[in-house]
BAKE-735342 format. One record per atom (N, C-alpha, C): x, y, z; residue number from 1. Coordinates in pm, whole numbers, plus 50000, padded with zeros to 5 digits. Last residue first. Layout:
# residues N
(rec (X Y Z) NUM)
...
***
This chain:
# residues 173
(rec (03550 69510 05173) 173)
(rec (03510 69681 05177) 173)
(rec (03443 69758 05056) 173)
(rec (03428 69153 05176) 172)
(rec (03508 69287 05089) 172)
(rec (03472 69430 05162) 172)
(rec (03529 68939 05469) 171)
(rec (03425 69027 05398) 171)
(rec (03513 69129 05313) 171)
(rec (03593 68611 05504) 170)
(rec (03650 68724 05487) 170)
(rec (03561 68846 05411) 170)
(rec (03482 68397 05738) 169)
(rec (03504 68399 05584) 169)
(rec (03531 68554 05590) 169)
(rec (03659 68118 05920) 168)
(rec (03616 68250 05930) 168)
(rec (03591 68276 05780) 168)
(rec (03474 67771 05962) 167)
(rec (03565 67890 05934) 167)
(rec (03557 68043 05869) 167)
(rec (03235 67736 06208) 166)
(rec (03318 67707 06067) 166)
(rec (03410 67786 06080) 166)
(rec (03154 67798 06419) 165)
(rec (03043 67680 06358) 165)
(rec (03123 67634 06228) 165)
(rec (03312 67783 06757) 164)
(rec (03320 67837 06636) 164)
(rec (03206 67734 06554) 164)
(rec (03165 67784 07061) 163)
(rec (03223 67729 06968) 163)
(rec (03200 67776 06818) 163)
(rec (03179 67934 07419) 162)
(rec (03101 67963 07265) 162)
(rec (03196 67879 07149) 162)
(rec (03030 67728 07620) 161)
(rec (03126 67746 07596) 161)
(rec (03092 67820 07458) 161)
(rec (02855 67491 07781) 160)
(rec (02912 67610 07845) 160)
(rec (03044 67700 07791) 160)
(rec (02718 67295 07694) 159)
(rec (02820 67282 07617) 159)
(rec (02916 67377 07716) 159)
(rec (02454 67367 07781) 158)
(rec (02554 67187 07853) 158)
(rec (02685 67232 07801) 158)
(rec (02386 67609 07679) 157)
(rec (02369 67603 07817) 157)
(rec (02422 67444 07875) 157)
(rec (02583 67664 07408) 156)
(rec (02495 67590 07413) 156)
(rec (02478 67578 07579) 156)
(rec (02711 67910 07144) 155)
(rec (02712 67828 07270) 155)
(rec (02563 67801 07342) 155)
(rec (02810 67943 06820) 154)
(rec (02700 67886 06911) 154)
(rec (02776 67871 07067) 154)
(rec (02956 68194 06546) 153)
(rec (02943 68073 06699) 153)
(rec (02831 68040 06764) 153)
(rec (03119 68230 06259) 152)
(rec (02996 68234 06382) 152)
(rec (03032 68162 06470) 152)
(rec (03306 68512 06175) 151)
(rec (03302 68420 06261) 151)
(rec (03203 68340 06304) 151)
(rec (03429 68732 05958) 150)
(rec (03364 68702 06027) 150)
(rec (03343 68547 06074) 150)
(rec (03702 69028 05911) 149)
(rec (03680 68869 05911) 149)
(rec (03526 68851 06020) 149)
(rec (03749 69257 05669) 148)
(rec (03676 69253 05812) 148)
(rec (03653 69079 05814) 148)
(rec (04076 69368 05576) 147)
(rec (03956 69343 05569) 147)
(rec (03877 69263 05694) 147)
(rec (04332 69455 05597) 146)
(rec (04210 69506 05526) 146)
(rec (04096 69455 05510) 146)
(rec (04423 69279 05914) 145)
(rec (04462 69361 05795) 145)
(rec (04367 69444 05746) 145)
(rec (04094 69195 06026) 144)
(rec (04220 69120 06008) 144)
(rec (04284 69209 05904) 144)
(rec (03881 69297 06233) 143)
(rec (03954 69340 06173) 143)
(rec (04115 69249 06144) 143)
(rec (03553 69111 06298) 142)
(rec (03704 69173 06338) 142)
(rec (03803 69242 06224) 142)
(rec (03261 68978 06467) 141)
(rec (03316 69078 06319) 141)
(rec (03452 69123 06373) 141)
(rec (03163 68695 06499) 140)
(rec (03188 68808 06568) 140)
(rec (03258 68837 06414) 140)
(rec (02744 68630 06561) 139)
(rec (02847 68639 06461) 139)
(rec (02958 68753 06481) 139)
(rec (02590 68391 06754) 138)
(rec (02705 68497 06731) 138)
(rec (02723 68509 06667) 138)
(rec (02361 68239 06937) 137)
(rec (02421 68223 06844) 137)
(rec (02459 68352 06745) 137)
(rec (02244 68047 07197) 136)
(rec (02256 68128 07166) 136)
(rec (02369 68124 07036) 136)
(rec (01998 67745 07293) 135)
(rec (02146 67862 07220) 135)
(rec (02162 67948 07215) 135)
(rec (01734 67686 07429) 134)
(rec (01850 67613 07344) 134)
(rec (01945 67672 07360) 134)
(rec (01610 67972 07427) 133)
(rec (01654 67901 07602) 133)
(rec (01724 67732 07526) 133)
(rec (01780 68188 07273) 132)
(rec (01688 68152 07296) 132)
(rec (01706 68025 07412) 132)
(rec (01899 68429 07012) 131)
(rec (01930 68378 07171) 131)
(rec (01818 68356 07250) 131)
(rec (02067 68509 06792) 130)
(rec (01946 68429 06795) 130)
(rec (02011 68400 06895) 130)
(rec (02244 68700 06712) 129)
(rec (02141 68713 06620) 129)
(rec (02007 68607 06686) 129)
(rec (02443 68924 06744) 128)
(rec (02409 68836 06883) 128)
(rec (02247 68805 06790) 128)
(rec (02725 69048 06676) 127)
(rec (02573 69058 06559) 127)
(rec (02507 68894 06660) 127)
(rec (02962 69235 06720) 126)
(rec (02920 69119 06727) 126)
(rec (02772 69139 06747) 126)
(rec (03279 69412 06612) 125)
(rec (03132 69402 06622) 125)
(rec (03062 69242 06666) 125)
(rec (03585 69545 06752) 124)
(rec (03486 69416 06749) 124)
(rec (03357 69471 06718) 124)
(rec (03702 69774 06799) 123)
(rec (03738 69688 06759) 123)
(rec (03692 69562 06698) 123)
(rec (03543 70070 06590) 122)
(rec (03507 69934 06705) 122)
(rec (03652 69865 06675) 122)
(rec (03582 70252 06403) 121)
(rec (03673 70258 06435) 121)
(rec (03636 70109 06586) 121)
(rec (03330 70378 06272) 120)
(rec (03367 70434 06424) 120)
(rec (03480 70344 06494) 120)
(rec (03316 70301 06007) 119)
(rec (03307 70386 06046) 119)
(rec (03318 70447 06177) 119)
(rec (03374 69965 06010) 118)
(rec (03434 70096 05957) 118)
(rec (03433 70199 05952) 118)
(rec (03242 69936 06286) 117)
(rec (03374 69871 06268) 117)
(rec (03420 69953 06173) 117)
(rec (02990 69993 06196) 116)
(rec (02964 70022 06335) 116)
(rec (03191 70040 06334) 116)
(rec (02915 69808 06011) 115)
(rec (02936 70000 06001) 115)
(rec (03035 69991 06098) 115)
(rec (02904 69572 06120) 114)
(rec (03038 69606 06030) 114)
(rec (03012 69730 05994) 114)
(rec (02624 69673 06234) 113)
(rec (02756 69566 06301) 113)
(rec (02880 69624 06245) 113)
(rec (02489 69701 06037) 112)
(rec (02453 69784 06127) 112)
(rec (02634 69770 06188) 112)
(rec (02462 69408 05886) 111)
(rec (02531 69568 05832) 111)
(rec (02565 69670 05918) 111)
(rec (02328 69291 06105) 110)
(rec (02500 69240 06095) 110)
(rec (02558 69349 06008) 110)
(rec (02100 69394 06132) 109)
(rec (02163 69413 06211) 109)
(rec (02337 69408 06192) 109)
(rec (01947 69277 05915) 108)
(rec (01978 69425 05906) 108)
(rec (02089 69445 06020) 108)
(rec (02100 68946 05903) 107)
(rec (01981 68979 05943) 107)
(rec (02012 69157 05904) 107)
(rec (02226 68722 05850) 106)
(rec (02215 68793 05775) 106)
(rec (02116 68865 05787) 106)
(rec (02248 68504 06049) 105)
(rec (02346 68593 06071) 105)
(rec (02352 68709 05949) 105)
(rec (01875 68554 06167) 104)
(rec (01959 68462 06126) 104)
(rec (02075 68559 06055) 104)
(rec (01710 68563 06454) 103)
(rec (01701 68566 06349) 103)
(rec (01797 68500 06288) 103)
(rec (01532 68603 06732) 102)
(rec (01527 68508 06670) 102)
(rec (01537 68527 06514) 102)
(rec (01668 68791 06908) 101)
(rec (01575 68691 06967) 101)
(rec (01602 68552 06909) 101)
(rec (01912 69053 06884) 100)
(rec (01799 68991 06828) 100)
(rec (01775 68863 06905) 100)
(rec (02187 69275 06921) 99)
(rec (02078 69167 06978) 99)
(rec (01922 69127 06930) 99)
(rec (02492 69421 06836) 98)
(rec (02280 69400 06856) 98)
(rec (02270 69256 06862) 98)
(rec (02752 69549 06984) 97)
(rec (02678 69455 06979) 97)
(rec (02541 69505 06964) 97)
(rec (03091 69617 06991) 96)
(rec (02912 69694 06921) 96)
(rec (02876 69598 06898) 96)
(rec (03383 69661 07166) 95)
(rec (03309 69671 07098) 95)
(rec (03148 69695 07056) 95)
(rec (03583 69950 07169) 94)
(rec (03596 69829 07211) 94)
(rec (03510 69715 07138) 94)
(rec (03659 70242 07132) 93)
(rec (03560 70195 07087) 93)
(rec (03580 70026 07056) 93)
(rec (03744 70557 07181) 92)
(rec (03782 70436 07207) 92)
(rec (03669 70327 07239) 92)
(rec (03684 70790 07119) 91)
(rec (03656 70755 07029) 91)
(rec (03705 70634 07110) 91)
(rec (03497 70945 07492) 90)
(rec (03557 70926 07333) 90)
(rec (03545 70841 07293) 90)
(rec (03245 70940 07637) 89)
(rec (03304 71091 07578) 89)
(rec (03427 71086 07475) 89)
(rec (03369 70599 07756) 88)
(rec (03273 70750 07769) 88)
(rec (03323 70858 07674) 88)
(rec (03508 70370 07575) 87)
(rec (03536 70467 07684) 87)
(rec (03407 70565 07646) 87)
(rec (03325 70084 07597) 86)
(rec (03370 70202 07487) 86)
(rec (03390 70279 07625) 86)
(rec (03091 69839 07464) 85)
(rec (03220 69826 07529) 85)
(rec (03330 69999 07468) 85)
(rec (02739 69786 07410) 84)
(rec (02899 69806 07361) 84)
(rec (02942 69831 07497) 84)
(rec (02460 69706 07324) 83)
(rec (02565 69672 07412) 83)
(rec (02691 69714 07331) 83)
(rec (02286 69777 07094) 82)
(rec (02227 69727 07185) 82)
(rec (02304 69690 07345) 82)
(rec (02347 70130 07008) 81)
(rec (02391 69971 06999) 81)
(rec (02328 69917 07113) 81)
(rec (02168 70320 06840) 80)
(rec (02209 70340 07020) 80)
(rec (02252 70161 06966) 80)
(rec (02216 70649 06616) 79)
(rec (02176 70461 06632) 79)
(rec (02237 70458 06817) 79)
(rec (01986 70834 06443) 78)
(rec (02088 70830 06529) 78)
(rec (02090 70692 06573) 78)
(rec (01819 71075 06179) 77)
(rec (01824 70935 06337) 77)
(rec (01940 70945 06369) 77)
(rec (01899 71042 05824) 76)
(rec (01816 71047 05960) 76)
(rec (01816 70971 06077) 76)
(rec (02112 70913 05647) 75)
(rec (02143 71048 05722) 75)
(rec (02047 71104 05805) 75)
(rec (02314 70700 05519) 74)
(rec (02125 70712 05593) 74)
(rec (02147 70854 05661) 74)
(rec (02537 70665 05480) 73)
(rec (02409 70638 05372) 73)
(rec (02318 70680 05393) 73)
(rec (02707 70697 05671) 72)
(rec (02693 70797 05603) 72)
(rec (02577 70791 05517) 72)
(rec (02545 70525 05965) 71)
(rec (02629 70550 05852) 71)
(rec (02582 70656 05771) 71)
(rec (02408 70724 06202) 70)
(rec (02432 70653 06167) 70)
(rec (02527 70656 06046) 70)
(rec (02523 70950 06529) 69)
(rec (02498 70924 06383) 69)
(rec (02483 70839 06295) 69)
(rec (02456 70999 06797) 68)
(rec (02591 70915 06721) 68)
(rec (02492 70882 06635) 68)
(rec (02550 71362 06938) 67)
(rec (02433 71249 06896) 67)
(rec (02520 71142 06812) 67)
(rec (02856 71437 07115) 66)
(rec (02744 71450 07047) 66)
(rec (02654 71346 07043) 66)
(rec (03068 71417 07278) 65)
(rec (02925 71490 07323) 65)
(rec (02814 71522 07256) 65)
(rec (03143 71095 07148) 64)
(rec (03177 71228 07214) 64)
(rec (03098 71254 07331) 64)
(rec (02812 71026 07058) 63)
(rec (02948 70945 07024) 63)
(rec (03005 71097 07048) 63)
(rec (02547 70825 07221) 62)
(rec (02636 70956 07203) 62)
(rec (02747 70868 07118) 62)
(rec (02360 70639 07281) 61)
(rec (02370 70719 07134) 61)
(rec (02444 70778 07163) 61)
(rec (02312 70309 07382) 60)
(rec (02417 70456 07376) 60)
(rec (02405 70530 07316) 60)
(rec (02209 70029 07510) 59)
(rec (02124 70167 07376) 59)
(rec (02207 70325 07418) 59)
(rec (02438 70039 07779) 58)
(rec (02305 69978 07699) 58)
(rec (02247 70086 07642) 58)
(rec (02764 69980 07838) 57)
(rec (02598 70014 07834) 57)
(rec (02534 69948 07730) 57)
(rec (03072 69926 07982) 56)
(rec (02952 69849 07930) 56)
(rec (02834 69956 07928) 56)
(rec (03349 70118 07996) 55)
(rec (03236 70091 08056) 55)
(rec (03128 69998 07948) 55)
(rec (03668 70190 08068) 54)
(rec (03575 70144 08000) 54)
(rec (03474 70088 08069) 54)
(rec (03826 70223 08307) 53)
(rec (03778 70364 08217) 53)
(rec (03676 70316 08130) 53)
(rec (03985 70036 08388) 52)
(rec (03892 70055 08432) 52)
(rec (03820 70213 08419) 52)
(rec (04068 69753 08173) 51)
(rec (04075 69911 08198) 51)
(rec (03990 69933 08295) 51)
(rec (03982 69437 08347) 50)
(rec (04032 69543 08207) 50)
(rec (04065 69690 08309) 50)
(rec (03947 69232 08603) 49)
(rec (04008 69196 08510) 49)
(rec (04078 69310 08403) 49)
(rec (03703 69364 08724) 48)
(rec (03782 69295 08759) 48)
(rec (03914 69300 08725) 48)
(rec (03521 69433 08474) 47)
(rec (03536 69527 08629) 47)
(rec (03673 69459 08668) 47)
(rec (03396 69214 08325) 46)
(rec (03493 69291 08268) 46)
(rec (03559 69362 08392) 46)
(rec (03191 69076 08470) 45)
(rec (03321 68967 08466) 45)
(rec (03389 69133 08396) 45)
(rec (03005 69313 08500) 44)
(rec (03031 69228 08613) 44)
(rec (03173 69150 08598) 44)
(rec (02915 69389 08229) 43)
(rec (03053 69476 08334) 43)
(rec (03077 69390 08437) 43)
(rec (02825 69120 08194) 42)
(rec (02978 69172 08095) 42)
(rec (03012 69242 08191) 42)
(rec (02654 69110 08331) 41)
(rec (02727 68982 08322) 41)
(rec (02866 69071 08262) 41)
(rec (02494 69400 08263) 40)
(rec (02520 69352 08393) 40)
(rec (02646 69213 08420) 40)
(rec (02496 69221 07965) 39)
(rec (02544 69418 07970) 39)
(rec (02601 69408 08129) 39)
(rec (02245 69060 08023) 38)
(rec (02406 69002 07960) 38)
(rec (02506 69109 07982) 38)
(rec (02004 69161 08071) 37)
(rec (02110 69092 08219) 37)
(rec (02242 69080 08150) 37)
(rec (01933 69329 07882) 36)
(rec (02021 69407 07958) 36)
(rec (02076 69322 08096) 36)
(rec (01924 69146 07704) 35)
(rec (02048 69236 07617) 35)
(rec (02094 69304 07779) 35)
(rec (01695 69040 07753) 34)
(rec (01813 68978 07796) 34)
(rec (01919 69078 07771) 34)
(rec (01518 69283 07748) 33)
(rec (01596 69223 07873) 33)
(rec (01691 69128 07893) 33)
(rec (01560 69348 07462) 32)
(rec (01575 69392 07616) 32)
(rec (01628 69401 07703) 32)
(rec (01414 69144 07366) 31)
(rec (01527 69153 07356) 31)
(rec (01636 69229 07436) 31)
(rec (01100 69066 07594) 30)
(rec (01185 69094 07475) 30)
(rec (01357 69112 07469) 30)
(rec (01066 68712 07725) 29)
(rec (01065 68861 07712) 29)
(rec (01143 68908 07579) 29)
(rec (00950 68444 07751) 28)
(rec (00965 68507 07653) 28)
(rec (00920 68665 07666) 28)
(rec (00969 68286 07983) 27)
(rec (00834 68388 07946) 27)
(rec (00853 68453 07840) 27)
(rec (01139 68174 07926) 26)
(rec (01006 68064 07993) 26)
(rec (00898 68122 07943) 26)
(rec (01381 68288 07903) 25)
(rec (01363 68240 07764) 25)
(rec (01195 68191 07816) 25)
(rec (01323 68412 08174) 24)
(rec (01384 68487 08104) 24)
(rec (01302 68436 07929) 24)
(rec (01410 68176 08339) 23)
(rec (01283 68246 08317) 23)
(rec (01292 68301 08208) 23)
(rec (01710 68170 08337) 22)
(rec (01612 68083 08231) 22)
(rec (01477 68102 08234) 22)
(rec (01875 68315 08441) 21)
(rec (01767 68342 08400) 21)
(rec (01704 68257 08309) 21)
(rec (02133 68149 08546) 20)
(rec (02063 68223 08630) 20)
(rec (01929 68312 08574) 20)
(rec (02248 67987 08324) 19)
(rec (02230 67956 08471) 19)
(rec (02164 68052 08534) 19)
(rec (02238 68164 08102) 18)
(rec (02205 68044 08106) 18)
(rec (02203 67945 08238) 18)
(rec (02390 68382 08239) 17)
(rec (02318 68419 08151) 17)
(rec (02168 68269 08146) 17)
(rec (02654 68280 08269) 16)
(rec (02577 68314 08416) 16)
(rec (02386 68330 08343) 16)
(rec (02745 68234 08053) 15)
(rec (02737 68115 08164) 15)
(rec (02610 68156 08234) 15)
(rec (02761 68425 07930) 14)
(rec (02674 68303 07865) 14)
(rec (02618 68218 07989) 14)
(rec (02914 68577 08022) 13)
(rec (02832 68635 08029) 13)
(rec (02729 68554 08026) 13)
(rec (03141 68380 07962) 12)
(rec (03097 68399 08054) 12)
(rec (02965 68449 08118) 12)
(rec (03169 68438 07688) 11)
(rec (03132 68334 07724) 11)
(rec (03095 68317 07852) 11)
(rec (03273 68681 07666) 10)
(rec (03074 68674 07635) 10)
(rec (03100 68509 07690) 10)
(rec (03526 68664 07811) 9)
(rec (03412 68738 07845) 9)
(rec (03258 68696 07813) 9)
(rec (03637 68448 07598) 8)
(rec (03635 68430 07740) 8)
(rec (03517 68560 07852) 8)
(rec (03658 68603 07371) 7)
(rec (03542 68503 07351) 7)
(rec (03529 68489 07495) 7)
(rec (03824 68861 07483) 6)
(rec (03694 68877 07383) 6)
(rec (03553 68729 07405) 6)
(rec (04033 68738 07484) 5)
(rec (03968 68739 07593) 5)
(rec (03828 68786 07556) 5)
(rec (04099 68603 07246) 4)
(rec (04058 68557 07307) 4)
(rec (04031 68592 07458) 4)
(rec (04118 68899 07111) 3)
(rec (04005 68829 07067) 3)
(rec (03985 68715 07168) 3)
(rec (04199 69124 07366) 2)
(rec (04194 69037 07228) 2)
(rec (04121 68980 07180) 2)
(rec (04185 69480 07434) 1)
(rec (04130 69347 07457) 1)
(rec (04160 69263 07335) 1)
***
């Protein structure tokens, strides 16, 4: 997958996301549930269109047949991404998304994110930091050469579209 079908997917996800649950932001559920209509939006527009070996879930822990481990730093537990994009039972690893409500692109999550990219090999991380019945608002993580480029974006339920907020800034390893 590329990057611009990458944006053309969540943007979609956005669409339907922002047209068809705005309860959703009314009653303020938890993270959850939106994480799990957007997961439904993604395999829904991905099915069509990609591989059809890759699958969308929700809170995954395996990696293989095993438990999926967090970074090497932390060596208790096991991490489940809030949404990824990944063949079953292997390493092909599309991408790793968390989801938060209401935070900001420097939240625990966005480390979580760029592990997620040097250690398991993602193509994409994306750090879904604040999604609320205004905006929603992205930070995508990629691999340019050696080093990991990041991105933010907003898309806006009039705007129907995810727009960059600046330019990419380049993270050290």
């Amino acid at each position: 997958m590329d990057y611009n079908e990458l944006i053309a997917l969540w943007t979609k996800a956005f669409n339907w996301l922002y047209e068809k649950d705005v309860a959703l932001f009314e009653t303020d559920v938890q993270e959850r549930a939106i994480a799990g209509r957007l997961a439904m939006y993604l395999q829904h527009e991905f099915d069509p269109h990609y591989e059809k070996t890759a699958c969308i879930d929700l809170e995954y822990n395996r990696e293989g047949n095993g438990v999926k481990r967090p970074h090497p730093r932390n060596e208790e537990g096991w991490i489940a991404p809030d949404i990824l994009l990944h063949v079953r039972k292997k390493r092909e690893n599309i991408f790793y998304c968390e989801v938060k409500k209401k935070s900001d692109t420097y939240n625990a999550d966005s480390v979580r994110v760029k592990d997620a990219l040097v250690d398991r090999k993602y193509q994409y991380g994306l750090n879904l930091y604040y999604v609320r019945a205004d905006c929603a608002k992205v930070s995508i993580y990629t691999w340019i050469g050696n080093n990991i480029q990041k991105i933010d974006y907003v898309y806006g339920p009039t705007l129907k579209q995810l727009k960059a907020l600046g330019d990419a800034e380049y993270l050290k390893q």
